[in-house]
C-alpha positions as CSV (number, residue, x, y, z in Angstrom):
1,X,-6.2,-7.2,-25.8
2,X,-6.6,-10.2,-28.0
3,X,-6.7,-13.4,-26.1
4,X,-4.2,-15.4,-26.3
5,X,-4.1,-19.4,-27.9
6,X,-3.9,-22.2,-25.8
7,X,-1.6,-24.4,-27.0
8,X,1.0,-25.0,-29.8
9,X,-1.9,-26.9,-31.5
10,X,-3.9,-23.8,-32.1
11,X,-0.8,-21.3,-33.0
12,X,0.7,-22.8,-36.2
13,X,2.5,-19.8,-37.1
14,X,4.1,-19.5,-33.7
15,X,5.0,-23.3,-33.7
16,X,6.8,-22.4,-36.9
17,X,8.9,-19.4,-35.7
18,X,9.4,-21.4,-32.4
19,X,10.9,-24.0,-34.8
20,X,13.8,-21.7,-35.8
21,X,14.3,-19.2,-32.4
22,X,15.3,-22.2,-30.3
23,X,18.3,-22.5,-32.6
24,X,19.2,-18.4,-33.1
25,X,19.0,-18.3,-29.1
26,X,20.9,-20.7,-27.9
27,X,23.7,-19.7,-29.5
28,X,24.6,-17.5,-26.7
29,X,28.0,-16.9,-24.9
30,X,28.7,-17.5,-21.1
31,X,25.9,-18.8,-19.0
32,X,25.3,-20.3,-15.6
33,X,22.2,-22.1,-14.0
34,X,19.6,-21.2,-11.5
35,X,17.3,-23.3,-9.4
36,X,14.2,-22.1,-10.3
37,X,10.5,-23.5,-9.9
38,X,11.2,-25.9,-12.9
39,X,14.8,-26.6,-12.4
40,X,17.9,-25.8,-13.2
41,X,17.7,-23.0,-16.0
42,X,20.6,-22.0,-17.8
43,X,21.1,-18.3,-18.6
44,X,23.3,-15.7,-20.0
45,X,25.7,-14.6,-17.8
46,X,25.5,-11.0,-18.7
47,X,21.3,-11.1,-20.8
48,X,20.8,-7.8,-22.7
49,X,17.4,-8.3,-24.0
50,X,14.9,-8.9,-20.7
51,X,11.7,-9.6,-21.1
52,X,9.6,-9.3,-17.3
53,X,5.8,-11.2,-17.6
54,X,5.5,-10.3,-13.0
55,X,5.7,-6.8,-11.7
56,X,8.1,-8.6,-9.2
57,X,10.5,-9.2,-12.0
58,X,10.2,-6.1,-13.5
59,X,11.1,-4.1,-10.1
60,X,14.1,-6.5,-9.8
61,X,15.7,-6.0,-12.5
62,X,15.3,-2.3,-12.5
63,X,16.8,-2.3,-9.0
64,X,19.4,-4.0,-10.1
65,X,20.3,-1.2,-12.6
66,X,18.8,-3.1,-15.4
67,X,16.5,-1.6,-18.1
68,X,13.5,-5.2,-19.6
69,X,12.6,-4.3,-23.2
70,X,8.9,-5.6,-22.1
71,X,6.5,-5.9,-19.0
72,X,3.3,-6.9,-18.4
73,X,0.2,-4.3,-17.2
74,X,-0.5,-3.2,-13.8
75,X,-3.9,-4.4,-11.9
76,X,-6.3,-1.9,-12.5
77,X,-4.2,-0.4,-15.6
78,X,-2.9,-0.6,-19.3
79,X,0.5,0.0,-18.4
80,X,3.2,-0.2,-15.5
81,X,2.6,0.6,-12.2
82,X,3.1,4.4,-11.5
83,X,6.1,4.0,-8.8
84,X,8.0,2.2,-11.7
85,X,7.0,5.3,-14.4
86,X,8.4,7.4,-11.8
87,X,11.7,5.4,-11.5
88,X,11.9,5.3,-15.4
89,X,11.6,8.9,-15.8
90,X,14.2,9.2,-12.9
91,X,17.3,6.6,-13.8
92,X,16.3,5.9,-17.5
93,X,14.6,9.2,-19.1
94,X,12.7,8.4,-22.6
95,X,13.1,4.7,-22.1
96,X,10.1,2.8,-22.9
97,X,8.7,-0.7,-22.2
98,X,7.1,-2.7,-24.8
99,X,3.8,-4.2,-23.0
100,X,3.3,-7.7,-23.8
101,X,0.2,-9.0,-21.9
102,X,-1.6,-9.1,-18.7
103,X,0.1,-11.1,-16.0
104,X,-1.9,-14.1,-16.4
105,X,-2.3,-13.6,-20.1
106,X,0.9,-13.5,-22.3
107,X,1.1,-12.2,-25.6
108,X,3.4,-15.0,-26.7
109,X,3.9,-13.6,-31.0
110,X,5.2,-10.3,-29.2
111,X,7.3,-12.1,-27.2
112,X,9.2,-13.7,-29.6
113,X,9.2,-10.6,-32.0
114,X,11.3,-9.0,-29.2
115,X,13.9,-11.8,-29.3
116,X,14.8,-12.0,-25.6
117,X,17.6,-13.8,-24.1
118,X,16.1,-14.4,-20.9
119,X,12.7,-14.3,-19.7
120,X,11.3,-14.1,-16.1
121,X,8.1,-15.0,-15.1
122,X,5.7,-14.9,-12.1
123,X,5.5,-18.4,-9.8
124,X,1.8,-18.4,-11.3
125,X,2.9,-19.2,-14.7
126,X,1.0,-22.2,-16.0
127,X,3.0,-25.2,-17.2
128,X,1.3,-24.6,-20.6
129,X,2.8,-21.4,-20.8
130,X,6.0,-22.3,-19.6
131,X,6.5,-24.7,-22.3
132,X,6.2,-22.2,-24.8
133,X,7.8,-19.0,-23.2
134,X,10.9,-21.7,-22.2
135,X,11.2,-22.3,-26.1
136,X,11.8,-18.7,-26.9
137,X,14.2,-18.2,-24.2
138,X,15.7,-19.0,-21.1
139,X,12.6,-18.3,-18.4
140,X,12.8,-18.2,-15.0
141,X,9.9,-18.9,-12.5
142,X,10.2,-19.2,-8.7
143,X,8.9,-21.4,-6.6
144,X,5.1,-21.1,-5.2
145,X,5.4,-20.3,-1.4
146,X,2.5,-20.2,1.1
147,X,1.5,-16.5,1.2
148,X,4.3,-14.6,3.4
149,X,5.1,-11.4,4.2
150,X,8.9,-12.0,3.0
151,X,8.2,-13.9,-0.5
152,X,9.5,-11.3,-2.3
153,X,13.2,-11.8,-0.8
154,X,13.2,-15.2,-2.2
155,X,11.9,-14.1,-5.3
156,X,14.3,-11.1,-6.0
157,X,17.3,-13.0,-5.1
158,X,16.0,-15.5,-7.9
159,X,15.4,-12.6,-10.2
160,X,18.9,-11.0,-9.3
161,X,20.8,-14.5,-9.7
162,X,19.1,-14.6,-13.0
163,X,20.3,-11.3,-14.3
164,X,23.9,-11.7,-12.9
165,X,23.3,-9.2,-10.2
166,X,23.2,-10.9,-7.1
167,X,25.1,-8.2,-5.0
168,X,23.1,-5.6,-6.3
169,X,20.1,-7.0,-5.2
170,X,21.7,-8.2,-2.0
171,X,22.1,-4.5,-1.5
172,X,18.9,-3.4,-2.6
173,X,17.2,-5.6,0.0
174,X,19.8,-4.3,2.8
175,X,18.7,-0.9,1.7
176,X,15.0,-1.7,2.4
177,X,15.4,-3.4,5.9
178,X,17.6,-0.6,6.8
179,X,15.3,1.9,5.4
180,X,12.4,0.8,8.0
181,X,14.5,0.1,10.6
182,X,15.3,4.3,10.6
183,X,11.4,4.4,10.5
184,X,10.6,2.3,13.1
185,X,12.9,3.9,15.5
186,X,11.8,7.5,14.2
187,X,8.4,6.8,15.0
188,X,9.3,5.1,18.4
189,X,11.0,8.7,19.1
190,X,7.7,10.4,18.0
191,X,5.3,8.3,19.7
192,X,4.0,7.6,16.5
193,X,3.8,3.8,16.5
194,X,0.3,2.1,16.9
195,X,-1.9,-0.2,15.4
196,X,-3.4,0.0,11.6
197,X,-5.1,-1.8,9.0
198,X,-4.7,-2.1,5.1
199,X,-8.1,-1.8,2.2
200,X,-8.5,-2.5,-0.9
201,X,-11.2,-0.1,-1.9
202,X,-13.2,-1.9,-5.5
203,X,-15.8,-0.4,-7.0
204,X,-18.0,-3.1,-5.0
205,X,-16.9,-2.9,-1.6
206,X,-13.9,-2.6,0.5
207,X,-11.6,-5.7,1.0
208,X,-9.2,-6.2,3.8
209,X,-5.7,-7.2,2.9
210,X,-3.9,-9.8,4.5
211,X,-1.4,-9.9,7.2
212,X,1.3,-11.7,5.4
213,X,1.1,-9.4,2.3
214,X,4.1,-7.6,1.1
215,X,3.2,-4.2,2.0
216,X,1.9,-5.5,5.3
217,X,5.0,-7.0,6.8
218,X,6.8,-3.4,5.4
219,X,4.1,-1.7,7.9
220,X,4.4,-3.8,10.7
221,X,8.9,-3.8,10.4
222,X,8.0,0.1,10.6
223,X,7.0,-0.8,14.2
224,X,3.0,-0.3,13.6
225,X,1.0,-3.0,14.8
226,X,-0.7,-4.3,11.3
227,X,-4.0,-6.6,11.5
228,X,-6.5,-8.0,9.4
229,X,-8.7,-8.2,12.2
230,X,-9.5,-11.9,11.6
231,X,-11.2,-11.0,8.4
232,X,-9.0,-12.7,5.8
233,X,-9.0,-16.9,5.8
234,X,-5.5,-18.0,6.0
235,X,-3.4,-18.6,3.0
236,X,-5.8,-15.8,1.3
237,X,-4.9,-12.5,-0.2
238,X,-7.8,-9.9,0.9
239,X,-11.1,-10.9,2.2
240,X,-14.4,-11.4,0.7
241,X,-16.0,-7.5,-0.2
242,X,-17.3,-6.4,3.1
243,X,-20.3,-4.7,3.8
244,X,-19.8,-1.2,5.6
245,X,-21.0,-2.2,8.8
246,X,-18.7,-5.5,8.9
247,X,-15.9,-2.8,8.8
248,X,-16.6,-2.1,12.5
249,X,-14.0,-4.9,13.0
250,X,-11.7,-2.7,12.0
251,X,-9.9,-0.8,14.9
252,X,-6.7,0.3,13.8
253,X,-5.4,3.5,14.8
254,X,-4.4,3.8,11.5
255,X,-6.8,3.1,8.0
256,X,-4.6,2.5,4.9
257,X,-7.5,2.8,2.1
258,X,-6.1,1.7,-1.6
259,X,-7.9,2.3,-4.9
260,X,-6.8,1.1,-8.1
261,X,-8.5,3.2,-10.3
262,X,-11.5,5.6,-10.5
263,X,-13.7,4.0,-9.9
264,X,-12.6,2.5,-6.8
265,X,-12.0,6.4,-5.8
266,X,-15.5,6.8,-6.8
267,X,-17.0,4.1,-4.3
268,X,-14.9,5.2,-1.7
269,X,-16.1,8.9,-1.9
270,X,-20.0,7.5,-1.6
271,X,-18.7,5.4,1.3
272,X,-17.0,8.2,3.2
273,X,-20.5,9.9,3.6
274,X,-21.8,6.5,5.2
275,X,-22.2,6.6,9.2
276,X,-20.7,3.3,9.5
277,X,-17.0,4.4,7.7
278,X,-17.6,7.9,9.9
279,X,-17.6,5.6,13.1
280,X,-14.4,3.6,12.5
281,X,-11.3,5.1,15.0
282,X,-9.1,6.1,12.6
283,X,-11.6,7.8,10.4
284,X,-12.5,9.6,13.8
285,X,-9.2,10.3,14.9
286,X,-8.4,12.0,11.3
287,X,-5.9,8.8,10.4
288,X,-7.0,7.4,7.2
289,X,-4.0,7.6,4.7
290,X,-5.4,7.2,1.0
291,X,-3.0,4.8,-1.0
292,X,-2.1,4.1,-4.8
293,X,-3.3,0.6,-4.9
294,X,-0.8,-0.5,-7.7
295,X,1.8,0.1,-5.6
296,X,0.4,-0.9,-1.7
297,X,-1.5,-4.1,-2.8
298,X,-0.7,-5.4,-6.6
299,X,3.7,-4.7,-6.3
300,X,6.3,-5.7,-4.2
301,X,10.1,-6.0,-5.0
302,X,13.2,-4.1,-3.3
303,X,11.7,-0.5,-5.6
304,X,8.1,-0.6,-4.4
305,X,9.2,-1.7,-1.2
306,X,11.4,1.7,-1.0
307,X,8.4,3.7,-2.4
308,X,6.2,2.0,0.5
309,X,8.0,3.5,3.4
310,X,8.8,6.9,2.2
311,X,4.9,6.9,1.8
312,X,4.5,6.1,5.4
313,X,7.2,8.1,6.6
314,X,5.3,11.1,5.3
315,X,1.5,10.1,6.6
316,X,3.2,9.3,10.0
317,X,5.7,11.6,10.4
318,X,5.1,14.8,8.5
């Protein structure tokens, strides 16, 4: 993907076009204003054309019934994550989604060219790229939290005050904690509840995920006792790539192992052969539950959330 230029400075043509869109967009009908990371924000009170640049963003407004003319990629892909293909197919069959960048790399000229009336953005967004993505259209960026387990609440009610569709996302988020609440009390029932821990699996090395991650606080409000083993420096996504034998840390009853790709399948294979991984108590006990790592450790939103626990309500009760 061509990279993208720095500043207005360097994108004449777009600073031209720019010149004109402000004016065609604002001409828009109702609107009402969100608090966001930079502000109030006016938007539409009813936007039609959504562009999401956050795979938060995208799941929220698809929760919420409504269908973005554009995403970003995936981690570890060149187009949306596979839960969200599966939810397209499913509610909006032959709908596709104009791709517009990587996450932290925004095609800005294909932005424009979709004429969007409201943009939402990840809390990451640079103040650079605000400034030109807040010129084409209204954009939206929460606010940067310390890393937490419930971040994406805060952020989907952003996203669903944004779209207009802050009762539907009220009741997608109901739906989630209801969802694991019926999990964690099934598993109570079963005996099934116990301790577990969460890998990414790269094609260098396996990195433990956080305890305050998305999917994490989804596994431990299903009642199982999720720990980073005191591998992860606080505020920190995963840790450093671990050697096999540092992995002895690692006693969960349960091993959540998540690959983005192949080749992160591939390194995992090699390391399923190694003594160290065979010594580990879930990989003993025959509990090691292999993951999609777009969805466990790159997504979150009230969708992917949904997709979490059925996952785990089939590993650990099937």
């Amino acid at each position: 993907m061509p990279r993208q230029p720095s500043s207005l400075s360097l994108m004449p043509s777009l600073r031209l076009l720019l010149g004109g869109a402000s004016l065609v967009l604002a001409l828009g009908a109702q609107a009402h204003s969100v608090e966001t990371a930079n502000g109030l924000v006016e938007v539409p009170e009813s936007p039609e054309r959504i562009v999401t640049l956050y795979e938060g963003a995208l799941d929220a407004a698809l929760a919420t019934g409504r269908l973005p003319v554009a995403a970003v990629t995936t981690r570890g892909g060149d187009g949306v994550a596979r839960y969200i293909e599966s939810h397209l197919e499913a509610e909006h069959p032959g709908a596709e989604l104009a791709i517009v960048g990587v996450v932290r790399e925004i095609n800005l000229e294909a932005v424009l060219a979709l004429r969007p009336d409201l943009i939402l953005a990840a809390p990451q967004l640079s103040a650079e790229q605000y400034a030109l993505l807040s010129r084409i259209a209204p954009t939206v960026v929460p606010t940067t939290r310390p890393l937490a387990a419930d971040n994406w609440e805060a952020e989907a009610r952003l996203f669903g005050e944004a779209l207009g569709q802050a009762d539907a996302m009220e009741a997608a988020i109901a739906e989630v904690h209801e969802r694991s609440a019926a999990l964690a009390e099934a598993l109570e029932e079963a005996d099934g509840l116990g301790s577990a821990n969460l890998i990414r699996w790269m094609p260098q090395g396996p990195m433990v995920m956080s305890e305050r991650l998305f999917t994490s606080g989804l596994i431990a409000e299903a009642g199982l006792d999720l720990s980073d083993a005191g591998l992860v420096r606080y505020g920190v996504v995963h840790s450093d790539t671990l050697s096999l034998e540092s992995l002895s840390r690692l006693d969960g009853d349960w091993l959540f192992l998540a690959t983005l790709n192949e080749e992160g399948q591939e390194a995992l294979d090699a390391a399923r052969r190694s003594p160290a991984f065979a010594r580990l108590p879930a990989v003993a006990a025959d509990r090691v539950v292999p993951v999609d790592g777009q969805l466990w450790t790159s997504a979150n939103g009230p969708l992917a959330a949904l997709a979490i626990l059925e996952e785990l309500e089939a590993a650990l009760l099937p």
